[in-house]
C-alpha positions as CSV (number, residue, x, y, z in Angstrom):
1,X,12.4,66.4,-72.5
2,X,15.2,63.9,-72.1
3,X,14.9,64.8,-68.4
4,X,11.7,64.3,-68.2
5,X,11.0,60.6,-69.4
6,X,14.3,59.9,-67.0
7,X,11.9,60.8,-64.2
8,X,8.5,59.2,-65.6
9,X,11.1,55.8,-66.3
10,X,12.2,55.8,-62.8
11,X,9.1,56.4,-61.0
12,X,7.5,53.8,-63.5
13,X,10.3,51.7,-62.1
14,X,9.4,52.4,-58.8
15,X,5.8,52.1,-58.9
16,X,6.3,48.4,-60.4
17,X,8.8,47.3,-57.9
18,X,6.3,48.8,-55.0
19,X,3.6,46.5,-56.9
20,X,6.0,43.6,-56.7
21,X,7.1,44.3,-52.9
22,X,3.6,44.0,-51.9
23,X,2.8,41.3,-54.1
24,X,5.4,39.3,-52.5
25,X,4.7,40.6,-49.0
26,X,0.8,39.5,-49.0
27,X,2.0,36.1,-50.2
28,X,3.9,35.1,-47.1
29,X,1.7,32.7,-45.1
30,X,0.5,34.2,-42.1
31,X,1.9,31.6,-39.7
32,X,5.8,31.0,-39.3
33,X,5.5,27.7,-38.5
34,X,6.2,24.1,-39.8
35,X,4.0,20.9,-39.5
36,X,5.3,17.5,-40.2
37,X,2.3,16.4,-38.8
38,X,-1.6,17.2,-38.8
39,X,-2.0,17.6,-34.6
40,X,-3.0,14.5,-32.8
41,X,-6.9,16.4,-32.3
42,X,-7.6,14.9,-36.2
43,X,-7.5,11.7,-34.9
44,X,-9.0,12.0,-31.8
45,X,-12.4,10.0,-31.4
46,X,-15.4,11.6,-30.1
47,X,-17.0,10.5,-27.6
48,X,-20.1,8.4,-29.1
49,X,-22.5,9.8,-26.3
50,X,-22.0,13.3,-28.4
51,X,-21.4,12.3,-32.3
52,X,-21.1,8.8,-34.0
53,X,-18.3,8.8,-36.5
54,X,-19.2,6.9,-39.9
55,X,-16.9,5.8,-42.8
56,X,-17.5,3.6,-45.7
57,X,-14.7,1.6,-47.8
58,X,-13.5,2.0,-50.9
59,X,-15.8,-0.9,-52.0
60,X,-18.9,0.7,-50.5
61,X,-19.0,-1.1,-46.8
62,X,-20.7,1.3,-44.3
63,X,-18.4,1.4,-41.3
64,X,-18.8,2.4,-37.3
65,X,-15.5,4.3,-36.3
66,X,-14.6,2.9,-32.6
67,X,-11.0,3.8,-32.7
68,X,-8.5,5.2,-34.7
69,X,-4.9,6.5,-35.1
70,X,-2.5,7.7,-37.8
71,X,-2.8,4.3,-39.1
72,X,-6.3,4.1,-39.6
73,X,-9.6,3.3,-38.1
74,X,-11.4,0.3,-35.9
75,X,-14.8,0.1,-37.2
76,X,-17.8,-2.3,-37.1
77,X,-19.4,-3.3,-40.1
78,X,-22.6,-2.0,-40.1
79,X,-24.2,-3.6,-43.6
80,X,-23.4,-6.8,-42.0
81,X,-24.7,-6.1,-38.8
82,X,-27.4,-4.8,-40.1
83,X,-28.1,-7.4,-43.1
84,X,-27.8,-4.6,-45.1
85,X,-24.6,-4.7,-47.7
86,X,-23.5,-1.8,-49.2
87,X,-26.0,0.4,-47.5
88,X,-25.1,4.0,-47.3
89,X,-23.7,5.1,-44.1
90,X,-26.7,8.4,-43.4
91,X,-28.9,5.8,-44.9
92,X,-28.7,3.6,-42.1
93,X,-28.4,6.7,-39.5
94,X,-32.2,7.3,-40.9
95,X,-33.3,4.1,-41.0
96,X,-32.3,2.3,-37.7
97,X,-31.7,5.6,-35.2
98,X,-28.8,7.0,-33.4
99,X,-28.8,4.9,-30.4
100,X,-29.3,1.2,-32.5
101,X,-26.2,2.1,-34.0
102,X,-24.0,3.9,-31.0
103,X,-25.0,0.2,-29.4
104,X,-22.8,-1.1,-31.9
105,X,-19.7,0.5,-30.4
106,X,-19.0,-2.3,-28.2
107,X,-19.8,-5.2,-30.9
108,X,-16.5,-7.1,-32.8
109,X,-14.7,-4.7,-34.8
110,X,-11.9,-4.9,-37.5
111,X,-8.9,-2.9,-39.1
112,X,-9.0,-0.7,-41.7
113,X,-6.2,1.5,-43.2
114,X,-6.8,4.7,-44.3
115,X,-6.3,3.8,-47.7
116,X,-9.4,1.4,-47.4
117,X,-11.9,4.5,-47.3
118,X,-13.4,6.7,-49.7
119,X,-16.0,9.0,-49.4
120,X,-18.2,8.5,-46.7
121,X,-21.6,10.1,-47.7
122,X,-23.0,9.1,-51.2
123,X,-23.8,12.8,-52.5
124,X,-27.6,13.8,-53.3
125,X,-28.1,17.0,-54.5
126,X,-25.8,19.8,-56.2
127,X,-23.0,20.6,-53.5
128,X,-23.7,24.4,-52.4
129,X,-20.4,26.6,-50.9
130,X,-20.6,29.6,-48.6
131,X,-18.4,32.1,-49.9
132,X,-16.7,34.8,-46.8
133,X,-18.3,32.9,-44.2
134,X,-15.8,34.0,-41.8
135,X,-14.8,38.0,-41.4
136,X,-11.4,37.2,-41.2
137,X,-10.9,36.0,-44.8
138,X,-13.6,38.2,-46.0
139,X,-11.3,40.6,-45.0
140,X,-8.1,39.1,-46.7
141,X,-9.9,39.1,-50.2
142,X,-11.4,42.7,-49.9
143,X,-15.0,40.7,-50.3
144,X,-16.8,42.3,-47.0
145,X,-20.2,42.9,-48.0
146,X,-21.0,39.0,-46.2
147,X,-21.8,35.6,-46.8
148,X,-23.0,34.4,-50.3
149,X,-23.5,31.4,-52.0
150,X,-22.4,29.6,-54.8
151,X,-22.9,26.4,-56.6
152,X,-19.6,24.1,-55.9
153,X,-19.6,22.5,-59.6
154,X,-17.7,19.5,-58.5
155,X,-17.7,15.8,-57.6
156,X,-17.0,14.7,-54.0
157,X,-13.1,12.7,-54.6
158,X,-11.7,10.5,-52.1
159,X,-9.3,12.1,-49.4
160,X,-6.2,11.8,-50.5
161,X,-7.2,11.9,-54.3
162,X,-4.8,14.5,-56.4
163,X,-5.9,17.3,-57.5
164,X,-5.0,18.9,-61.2
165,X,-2.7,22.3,-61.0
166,X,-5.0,25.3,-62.5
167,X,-3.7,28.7,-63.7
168,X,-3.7,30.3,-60.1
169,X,-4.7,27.2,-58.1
170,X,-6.0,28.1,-54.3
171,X,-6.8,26.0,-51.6
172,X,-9.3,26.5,-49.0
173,X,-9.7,24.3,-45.9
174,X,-13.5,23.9,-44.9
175,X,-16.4,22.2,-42.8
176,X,-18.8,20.2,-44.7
177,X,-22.1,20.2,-43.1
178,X,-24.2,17.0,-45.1
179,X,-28.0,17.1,-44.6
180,X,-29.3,13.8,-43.1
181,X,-33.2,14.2,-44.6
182,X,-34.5,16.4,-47.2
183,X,-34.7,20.1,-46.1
184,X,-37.7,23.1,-47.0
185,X,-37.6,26.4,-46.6
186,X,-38.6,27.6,-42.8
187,X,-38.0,23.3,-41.6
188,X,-34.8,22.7,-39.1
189,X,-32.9,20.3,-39.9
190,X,-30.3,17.4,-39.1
191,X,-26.0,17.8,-40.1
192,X,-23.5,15.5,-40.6
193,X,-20.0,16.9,-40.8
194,X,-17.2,15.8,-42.9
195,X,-13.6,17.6,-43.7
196,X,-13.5,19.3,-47.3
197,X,-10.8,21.5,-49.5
198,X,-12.7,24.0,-52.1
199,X,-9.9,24.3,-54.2
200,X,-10.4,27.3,-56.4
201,X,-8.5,28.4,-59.6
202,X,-8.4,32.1,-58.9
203,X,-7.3,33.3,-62.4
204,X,-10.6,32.0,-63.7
205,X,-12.4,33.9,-60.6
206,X,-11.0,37.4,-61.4
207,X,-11.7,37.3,-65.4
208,X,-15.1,36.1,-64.8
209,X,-16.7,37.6,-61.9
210,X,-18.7,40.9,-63.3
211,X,-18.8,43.2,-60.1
212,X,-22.2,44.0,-61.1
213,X,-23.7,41.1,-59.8
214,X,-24.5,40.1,-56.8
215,X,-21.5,37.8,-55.5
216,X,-21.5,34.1,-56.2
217,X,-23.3,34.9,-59.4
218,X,-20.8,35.1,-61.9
219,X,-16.8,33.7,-61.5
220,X,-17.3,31.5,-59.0
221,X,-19.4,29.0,-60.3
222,X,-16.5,28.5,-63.3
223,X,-13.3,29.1,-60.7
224,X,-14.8,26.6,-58.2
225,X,-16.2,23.7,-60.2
226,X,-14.2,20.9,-62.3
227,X,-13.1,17.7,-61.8
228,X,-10.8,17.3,-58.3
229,X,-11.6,20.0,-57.1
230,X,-14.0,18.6,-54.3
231,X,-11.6,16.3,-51.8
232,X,-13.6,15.0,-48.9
233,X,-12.5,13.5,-45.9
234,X,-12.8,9.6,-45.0
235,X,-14.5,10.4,-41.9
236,X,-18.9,11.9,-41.2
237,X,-19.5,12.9,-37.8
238,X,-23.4,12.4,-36.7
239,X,-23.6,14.5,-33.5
240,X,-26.9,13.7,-31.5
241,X,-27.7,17.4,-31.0
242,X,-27.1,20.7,-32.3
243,X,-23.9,22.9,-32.8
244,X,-21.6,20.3,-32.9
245,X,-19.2,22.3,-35.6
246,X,-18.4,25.3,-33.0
247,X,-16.3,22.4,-31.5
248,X,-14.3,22.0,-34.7
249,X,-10.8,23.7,-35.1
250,X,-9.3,23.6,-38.9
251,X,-6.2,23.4,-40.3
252,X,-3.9,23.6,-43.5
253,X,-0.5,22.9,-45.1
254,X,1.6,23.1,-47.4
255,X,5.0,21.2,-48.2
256,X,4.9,21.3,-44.2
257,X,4.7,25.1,-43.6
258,X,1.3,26.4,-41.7
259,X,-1.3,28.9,-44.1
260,X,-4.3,28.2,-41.9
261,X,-5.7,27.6,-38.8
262,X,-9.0,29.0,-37.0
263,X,-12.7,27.8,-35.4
264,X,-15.1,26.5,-37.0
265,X,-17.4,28.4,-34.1
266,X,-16.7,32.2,-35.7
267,X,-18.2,31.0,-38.7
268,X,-21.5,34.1,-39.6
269,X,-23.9,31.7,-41.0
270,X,-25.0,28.3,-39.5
271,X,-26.0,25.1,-41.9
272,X,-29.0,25.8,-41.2
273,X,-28.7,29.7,-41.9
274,X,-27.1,28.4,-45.3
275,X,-30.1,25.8,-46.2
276,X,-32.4,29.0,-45.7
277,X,-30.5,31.3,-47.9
278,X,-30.4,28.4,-50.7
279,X,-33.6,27.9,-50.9
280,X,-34.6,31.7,-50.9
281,X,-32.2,31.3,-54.2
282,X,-34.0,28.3,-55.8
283,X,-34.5,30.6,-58.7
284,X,-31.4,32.9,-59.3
285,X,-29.1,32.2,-62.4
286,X,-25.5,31.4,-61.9
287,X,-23.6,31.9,-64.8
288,X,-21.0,29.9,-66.3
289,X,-19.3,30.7,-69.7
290,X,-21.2,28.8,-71.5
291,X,-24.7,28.1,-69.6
292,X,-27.0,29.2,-66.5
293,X,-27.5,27.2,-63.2
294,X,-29.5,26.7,-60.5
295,X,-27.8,27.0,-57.0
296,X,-30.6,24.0,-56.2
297,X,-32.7,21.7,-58.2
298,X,-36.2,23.2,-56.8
299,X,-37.7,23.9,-53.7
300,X,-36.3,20.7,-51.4
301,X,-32.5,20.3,-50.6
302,X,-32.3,16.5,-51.3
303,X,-31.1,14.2,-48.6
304,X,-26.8,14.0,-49.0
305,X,-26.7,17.4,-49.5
306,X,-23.0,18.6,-49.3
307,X,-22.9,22.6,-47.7
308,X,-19.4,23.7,-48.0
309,X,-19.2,26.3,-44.7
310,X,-16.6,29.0,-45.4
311,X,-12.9,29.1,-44.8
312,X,-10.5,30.7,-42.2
313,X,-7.5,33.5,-43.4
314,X,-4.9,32.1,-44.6
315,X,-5.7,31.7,-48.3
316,X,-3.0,32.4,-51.3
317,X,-4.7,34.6,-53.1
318,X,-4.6,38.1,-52.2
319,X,-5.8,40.3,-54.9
320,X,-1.8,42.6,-55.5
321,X,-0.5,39.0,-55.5
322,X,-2.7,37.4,-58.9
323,X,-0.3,38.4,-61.5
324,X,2.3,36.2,-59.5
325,X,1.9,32.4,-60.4
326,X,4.4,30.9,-57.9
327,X,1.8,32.4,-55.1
328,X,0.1,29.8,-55.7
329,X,-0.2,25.9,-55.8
330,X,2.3,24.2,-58.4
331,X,2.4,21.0,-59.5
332,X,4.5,18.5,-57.0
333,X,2.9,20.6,-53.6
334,X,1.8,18.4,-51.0
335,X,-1.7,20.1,-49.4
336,X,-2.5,18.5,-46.0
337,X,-5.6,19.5,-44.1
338,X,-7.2,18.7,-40.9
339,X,-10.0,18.8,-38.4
340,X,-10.6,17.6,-34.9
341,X,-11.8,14.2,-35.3
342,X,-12.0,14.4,-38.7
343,X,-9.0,13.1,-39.9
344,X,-7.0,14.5,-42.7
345,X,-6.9,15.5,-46.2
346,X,-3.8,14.7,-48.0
347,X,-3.7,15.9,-51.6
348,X,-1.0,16.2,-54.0
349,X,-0.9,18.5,-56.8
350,X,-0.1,17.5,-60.3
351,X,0.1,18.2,-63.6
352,X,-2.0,14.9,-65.5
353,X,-5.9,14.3,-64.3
């Protein structure tokens, strides 16, 4: 007998350490590379003949982007061209046209640092997330049945706002598509695109999600949504046609060590693919612990519409590696994210609000 539980102790001992080996093994970032620096791309203007890049300041100024660097921007003033104050940046867009305000590119234009600018769009509907949007990190979290949405519970914070450590805090560089006018089912529509983090906390994912339901039903409304969790970058790109994100490569760090990179063009659903799918959800109940939600407030996606559009591999969570709580983001981590011409996202993780 004494024999016996020997062996059951040391193949116990084995199985855990196997556990622990590939707990640790799956939470090695998948790039061996460092970055002091988000790539010179993220601050790279685009031409204004293909997208007009917006901003507003921290005080609510709608801005023109004609130049920027790692500094900041060089934008025109567009409330007071415009006799307009304060205006929203897409409200303008609607109001006076793409071309009356790419003529504005050669106009007098002033300096603004970084820190001047806040979030760019002011938000009018119930953001909505695309969860597995691209295969490869479908694949990395073992979800693979395809895309599904969620409601992202949060409000849009500033750039480089911090962002409150969770039990098993992820991060998740994406694309923010931005509708320009309200959307209805079968209608096209018109995308602004902005740089976003869906930071997740994945502990409250795993003990809420009930497999029994279709995806994006149950966890994730609770592991996605709180305050902070929503950073958005300074900068919203209004391309003049179509398929403007399939241009857009994304990036992530942290402490200066590479977890993602990929294309915004292998995403599987489109924006306007996701607007569809939405509103075929207008109805469906998204649980929280303590109340149902609506992935949309009825049958129109408002105007200001925030669609988060999926993420590339690279994520911390991988489901051996939950139980292990330096995986994942502690307080003091420095998460810096990127797009081209997007600018940056530079968010530091802490332990107060």
């Amino acid at each position: 007998m004494r024999a016996l539980l020997k062996s059951l102790a040391a193949l116990l001992v084995l199985a855990l350490g196997a556990v622990g080996f590939r707990s640790w093994q799956v939470s090695q970032p998948l790039f061996d590379e460092t970055v002091s620096e988000a790539p010179a791309e993220a601050f790279s203007l685009v031409a204004p003949e293909i997208a007009l890049t917006l901003a507003r300041t921290v005080d609510g100024r709608p801005l023109l982007v004609t130049a920027m660097d790692r500094a900041g921007v060089q934008a025109v003033d567009l409330g007071a061209a415009f006799g307009l104050p304060g205006a929203e940046p897409l409200e303008l867009f609607r109001r006076e046209g793409y071309d009356a305000l790419a003529a504005l590119g050669q106009a007098p234009s002033d300096p603004y640092p970084w820190a001047a600018l806040g979030v760019p769009f002011e938000v009018g509907g119930q953001p909505i997330a695309a969860g597995t949007n691209f295969q490869a990190h479908a694949e990395e979290t073992g979800l693979e049945e395809g895309p599904f949405l969620f409601p992202k519970l949060s409000e849009a914070t500033p750039w480089q706002a911090s962002v409150k450590k969770r039990a098993r805090l992820d991060y998740e560089v994406e694309l923010c598509a931005v509708t320009i006018d309200p959307l209805t089912a079968g209608q096209g529509g018109r995308f602004a695109y902005s740089l976003c983090n869906d930071f997740t906390d994945r502990w409250a994912l795993l003990t809420g999600i009930d497999l029994d339901q279709p995806l994006g039903r149950t966890g994730f409304p609770a592991a996605k949504g709180g305050a902070g969790l929503f950073p958005v970058g300074a900068l919203l790109l209004v391309p003049r046609g179509p398929g403007f994100h399939r241009a857009v490569d994304l990036g992530l760090s942290v402490n200066g060590r590479l977890r993602q990179r990929g294309s915004a063009g292998v995403m599987i659903w489109t924006p306007e693919r996701i607007v569809q799918e939405a509103l075929a959800l207008t109805d469906a109940p998204f649980l929280l612990p303590d109340r149902t939600v609506r992935l949309t407030a009825g049958s129109t996606l408002p105007a200001g519409t925030p669609l988060l559009l999926g993420t590339p591999e690279g994520v911390a969570f991988q489901l051996p590696n939950i139980w292990m709580a330096g995986a994942f983001l502690q307080a003091g981590d420095e998460v810096l994210a990127w797009g081209t011409h997007l600018g940056t996202l530079e968010n530091r993780i802490t332990t107060g609000n």
